[in-house]
Residue, then its C-alpha position, 0 to 999 in steps of 0.5 A: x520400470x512401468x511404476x517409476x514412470x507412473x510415478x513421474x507422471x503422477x509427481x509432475x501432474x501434483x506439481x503443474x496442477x498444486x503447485x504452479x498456481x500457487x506460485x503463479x498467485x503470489x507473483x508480483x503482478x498479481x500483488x500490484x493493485x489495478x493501476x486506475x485510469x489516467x495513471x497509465x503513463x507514470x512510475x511506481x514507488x514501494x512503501x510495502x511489499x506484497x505479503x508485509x505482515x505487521x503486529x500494531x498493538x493496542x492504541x498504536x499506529x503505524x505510518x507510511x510517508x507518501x515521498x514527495x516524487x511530482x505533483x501528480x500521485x496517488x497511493x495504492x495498495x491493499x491490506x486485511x487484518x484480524x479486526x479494524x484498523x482505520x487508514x488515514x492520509x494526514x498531512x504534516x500538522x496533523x501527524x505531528x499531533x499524533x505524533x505527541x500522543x502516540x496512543x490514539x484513542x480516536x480517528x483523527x479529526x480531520x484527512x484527506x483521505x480515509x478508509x475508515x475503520x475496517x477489517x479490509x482496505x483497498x487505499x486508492x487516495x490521491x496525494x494532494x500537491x506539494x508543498x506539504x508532506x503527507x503520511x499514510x497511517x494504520x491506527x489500532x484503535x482496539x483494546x488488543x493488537x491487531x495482525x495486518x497484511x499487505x495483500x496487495x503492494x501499498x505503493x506510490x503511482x505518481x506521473x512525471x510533472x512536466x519541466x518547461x524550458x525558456x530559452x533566451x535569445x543572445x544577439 
């Protein structure tokens, strides 16, 4: 009798001690990226899930559409990979270049917003305003395929931009 209840404690010592801060690590507050100042008062929308895993080939990209939710938004996220993958937040005329040659070779020319070709990126870049539609895209540069994975969320921070209402006076 004396043995199963050491066996008990020992069994539940395992799972409080091994088991729990594991589950308590890939929980999705610790998925989300720190929300920057001034962004504190906004909501968030999910492009990729903490833990996405992806392949992207030799020359090819992949893409993330920054959905036009207000005026006010800022990407997030996090992802690692096996070897350097650039990020880049392009605008519509310049995803439509890539888009007619769909195996880069090179960084874009021009972005609002890069990270560089790195093997870790933290994505903080501020979509600019509309009209214009704007596109967050991995490119694999590399002669071999290259495994990345959303450490932390890639969402859209973005605050509610202000209706102003005019009101007429009827006589």
């Amino acid at each position: 009798m004396w043995i199963a209840i050491g066996a008990v404690i020992v069994v539940g010592a395992v799972a409080v001690f091994a088991i729990v801060p594991r589950l308590l690590a890939n929980s999705s507050s610790n998925c989300n990226p720190p929300v920057p100042p001034g962004w504190s008062d906004g909501q968030t929308f999910v492009l990729a899930s903490c833990g996405t895993a992806l392949s992207l080939p030799a020359d090819s990209y992949t893409s993330y559409q920054a959905v036009r939710l207000s005026d006010g938004e800022i990407l997030l996220g996090q992802y690692t990979a096996n070897a350097t993958v650039g990020a880049y937040l392009l605008n519509s005329s310049e995803f439509s270049k890539l888009l007619t040659a769909p195996h880069p070779t090179a960084p874009p020319p021009a972005s609002f917003w890069t990270c560089g070709e790195v093997t870790v990126c933290a994505v903080q870049a501020d979509v600019p305003p509309s009209p214009a539609l704007y596109i967050l895209v991995l490119e694999n540069l590399n002669s071999a395929s290259v495994s990345v994975v959303w450490t932390h969320t890639l969402l859209i921070y973005y605050t509610a931009t202000p209706v102003y209402v005019t009101a007429t006076a009827v006589s």
